[in-house]
C-alpha positions as CSV (number, residue, x, y, z in Angstrom):
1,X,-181.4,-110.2,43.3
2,X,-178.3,-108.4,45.3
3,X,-175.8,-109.9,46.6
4,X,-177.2,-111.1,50.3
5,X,-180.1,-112.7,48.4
6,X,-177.8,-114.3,45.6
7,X,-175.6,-116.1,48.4
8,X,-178.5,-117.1,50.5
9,X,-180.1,-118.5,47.1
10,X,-176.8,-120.4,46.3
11,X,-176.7,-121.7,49.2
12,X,-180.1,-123.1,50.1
13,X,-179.6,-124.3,46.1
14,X,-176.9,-126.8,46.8
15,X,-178.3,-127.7,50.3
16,X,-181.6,-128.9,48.8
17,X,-179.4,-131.2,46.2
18,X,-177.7,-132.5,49.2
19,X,-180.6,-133.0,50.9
20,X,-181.8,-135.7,48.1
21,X,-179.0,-138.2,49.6
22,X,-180.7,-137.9,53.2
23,X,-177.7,-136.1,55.0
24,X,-177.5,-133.2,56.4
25,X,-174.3,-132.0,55.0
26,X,-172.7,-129.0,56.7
27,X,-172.4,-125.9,54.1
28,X,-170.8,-122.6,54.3
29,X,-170.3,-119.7,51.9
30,X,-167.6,-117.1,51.9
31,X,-167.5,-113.9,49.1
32,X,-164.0,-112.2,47.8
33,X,-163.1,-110.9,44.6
34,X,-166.7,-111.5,43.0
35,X,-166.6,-114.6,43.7
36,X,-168.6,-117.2,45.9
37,X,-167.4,-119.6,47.4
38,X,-169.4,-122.4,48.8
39,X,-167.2,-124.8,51.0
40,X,-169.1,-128.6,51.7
41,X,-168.0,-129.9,54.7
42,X,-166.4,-133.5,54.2
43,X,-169.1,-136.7,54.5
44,X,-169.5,-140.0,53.6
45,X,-170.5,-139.0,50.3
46,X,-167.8,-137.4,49.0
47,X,-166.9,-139.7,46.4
48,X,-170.5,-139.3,44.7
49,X,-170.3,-135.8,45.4
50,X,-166.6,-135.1,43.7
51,X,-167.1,-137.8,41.0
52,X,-164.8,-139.2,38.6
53,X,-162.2,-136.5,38.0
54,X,-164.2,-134.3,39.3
55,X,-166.5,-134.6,37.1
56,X,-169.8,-134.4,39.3
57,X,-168.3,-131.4,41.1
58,X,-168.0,-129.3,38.2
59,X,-171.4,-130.4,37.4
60,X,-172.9,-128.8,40.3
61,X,-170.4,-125.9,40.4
62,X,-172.0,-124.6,36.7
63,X,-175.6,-125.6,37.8
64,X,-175.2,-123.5,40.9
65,X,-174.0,-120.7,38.4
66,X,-176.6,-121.3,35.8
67,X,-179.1,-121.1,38.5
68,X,-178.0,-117.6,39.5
69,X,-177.5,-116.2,35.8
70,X,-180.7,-117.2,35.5
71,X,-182.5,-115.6,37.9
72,X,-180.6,-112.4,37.1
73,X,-178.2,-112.9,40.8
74,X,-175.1,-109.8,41.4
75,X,-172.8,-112.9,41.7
76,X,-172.4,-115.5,39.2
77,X,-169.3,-116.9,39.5
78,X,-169.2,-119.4,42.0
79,X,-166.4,-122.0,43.1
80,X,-167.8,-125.2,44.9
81,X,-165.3,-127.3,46.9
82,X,-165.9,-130.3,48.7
83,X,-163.8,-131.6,52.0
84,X,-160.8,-129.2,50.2
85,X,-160.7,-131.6,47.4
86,X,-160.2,-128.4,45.3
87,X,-157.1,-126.9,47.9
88,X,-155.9,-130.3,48.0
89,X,-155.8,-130.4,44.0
90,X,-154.6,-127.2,43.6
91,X,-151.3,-127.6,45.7
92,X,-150.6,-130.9,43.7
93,X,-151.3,-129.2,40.3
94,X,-148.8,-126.5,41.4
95,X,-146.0,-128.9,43.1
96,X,-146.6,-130.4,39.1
97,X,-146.0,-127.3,37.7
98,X,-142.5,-126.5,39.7
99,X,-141.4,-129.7,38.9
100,X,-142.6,-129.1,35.2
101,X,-140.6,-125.6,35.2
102,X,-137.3,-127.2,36.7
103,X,-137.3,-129.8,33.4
104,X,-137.5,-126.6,31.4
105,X,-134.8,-124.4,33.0
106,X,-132.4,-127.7,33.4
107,X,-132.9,-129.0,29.6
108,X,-134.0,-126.5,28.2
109,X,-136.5,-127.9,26.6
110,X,-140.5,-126.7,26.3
111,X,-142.8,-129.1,28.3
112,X,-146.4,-129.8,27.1
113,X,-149.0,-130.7,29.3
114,X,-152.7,-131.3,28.1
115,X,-154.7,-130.1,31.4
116,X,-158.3,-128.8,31.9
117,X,-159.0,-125.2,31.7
118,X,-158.7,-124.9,35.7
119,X,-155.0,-126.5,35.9
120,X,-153.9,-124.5,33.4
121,X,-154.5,-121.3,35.0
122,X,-152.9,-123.0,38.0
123,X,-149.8,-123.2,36.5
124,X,-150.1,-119.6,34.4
125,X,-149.9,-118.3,38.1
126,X,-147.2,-120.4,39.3
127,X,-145.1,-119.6,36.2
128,X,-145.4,-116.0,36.7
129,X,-143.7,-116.2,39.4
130,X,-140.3,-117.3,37.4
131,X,-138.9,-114.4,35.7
132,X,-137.3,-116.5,33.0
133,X,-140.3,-119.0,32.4
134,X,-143.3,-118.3,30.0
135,X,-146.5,-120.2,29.1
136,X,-149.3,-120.1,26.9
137,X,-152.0,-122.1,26.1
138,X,-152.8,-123.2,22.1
139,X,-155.3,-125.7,21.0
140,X,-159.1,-125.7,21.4
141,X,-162.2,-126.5,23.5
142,X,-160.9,-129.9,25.1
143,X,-157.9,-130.1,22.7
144,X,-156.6,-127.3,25.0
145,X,-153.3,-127.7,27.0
146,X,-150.7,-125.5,27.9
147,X,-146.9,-125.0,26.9
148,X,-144.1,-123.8,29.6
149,X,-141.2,-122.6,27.9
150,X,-137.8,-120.6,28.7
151,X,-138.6,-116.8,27.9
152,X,-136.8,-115.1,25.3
153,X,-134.0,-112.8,26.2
């Protein structure tokens, strides 16, 4: 299916799950960067809908991609957020990360943090942005976490 079809797909997808809890939950869909974004507009069920740490969210975000891999779909990688949960993390994860990169360039010494896969690439981009930090990631599957260190001269 192209691209039109694979949106339209996605998004009728996640409206029919919604539909399960008897709302009628506004949902929109936006596409940049290969990427498809499906944007659920806040409701009283946002709690169920996010979960515990966000668990329920990334639940539905893979489903939704599993859906579309499987039915051979032009986009597959899709990004579900819910009342800007996501937005809302993502500024606090990267306030986190300054504050995390100060400690380093004050002391001087590397500060460990043992994030999810989507944090850490929060703070891989907010890092680049300091010309004398550097961070890298070590550890595996959900042992993962991420190191910020002073660069070498």
């Amino acid at each position: 299916m192209d691209k039109e079809q694979s949106i339209a797909y996605a998004k009728k997808f996640v409206e029919d799950i919604l539909s399960f809890f008897g709302e009628n939950i506004e949902v929109e869909t936006s596409y940049q960067d290969d990427i498809l974004s499906i944007d659920i507009a806040s409701s009283d069920l946002n709690s169920i809908l996010i979960g515990r740490n966000a668990e329920t969210l990334r639940s539905l975000q893979y489903m939704v991609s599993t859906v579309l891999r499987n039915n051979n779909a032009a986009v597959t990688r899709v990004i579900i957020d819910i009342a800007g949960y996501k937005k809302q993390r993502e500024e606090k994860i990267a306030e986190k990360a300054r504050g995390w990169i100060e400690e380093v360039r004050r002391t001087g010494d590397s500060h460990v943090a043992h994030i999810n896969a989507a944090d850490r690439r929060i703070v891989h981009r907010i890092a680049a942005e300091y010309s004398d930090i550097r961070t890298y990631s070590e550890g595996e599957g959900r042992q993962r976490y991420i190191i910020i260190a002073q660069a070498s001269s």
